[in-house]
The first five atom37 places (N, CA, C, CB, O) and aatype in JSON, in Angstrom:
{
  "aatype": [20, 20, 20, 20, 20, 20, 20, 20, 20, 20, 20, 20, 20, 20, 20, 20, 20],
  "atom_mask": [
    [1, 1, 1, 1, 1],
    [1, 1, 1, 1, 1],
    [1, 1, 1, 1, 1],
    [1, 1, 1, 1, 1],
    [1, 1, 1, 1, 1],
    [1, 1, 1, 1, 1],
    [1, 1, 1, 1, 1],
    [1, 1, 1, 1, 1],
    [1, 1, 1, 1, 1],
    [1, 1, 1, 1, 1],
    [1, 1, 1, 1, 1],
    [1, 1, 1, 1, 1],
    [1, 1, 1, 1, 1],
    [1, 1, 1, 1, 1],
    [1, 1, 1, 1, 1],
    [1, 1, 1, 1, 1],
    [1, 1, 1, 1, 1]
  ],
  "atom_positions": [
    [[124.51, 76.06, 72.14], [124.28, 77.08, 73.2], [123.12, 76.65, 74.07], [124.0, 78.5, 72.57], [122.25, 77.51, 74.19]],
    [[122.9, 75.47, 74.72], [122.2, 74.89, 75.34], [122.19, 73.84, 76.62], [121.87, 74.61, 74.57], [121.49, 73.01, 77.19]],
    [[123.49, 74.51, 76.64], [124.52, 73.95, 77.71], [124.0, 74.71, 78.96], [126.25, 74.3, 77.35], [123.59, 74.0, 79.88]],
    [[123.96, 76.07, 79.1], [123.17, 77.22, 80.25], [122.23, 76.6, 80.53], [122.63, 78.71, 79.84], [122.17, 76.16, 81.68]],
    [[121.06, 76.31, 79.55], [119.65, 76.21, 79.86], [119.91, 74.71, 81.12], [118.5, 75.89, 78.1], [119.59, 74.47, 82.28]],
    [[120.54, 74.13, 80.18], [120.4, 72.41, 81.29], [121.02, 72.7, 82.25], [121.13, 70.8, 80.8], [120.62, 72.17, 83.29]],
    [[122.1, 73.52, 82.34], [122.6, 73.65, 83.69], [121.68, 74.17, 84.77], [123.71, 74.48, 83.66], [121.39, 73.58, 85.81]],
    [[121.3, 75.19, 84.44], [120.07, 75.68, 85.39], [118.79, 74.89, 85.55], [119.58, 76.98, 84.91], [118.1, 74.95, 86.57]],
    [[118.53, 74.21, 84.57], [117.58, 73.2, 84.97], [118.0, 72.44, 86.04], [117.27, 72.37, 83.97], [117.49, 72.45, 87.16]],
    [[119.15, 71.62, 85.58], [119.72, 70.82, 86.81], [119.53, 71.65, 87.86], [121.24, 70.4, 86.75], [118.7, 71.39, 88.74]],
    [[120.34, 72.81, 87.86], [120.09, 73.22, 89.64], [118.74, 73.54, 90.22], [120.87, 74.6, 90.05], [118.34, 73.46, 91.38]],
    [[118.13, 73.91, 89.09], [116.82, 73.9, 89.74], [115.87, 72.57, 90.22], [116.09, 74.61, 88.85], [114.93, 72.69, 91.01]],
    [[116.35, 71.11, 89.51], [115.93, 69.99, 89.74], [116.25, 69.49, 91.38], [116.52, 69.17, 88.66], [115.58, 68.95, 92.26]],
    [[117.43, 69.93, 91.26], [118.49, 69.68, 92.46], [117.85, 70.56, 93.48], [120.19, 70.14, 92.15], [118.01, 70.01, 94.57]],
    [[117.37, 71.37, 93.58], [117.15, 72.5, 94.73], [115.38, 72.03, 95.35], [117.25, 74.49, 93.83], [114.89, 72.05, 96.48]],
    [[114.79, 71.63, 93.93], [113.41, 71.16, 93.99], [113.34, 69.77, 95.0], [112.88, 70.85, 92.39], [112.46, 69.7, 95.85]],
    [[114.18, 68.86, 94.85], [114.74, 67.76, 95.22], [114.97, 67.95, 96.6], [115.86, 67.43, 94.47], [115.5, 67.06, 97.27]]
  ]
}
């Protein structure tokens, strides 16, 4: 169940980016 967390990381990496 840690699949959510990285996803939103990613988009947040992505948006930071």
């Amino acid at each position: 169940v840690n699949h959510a967390k990285r996803d939103l990381h990613s988009v947040l990496i992505q948006k930071l980016y």
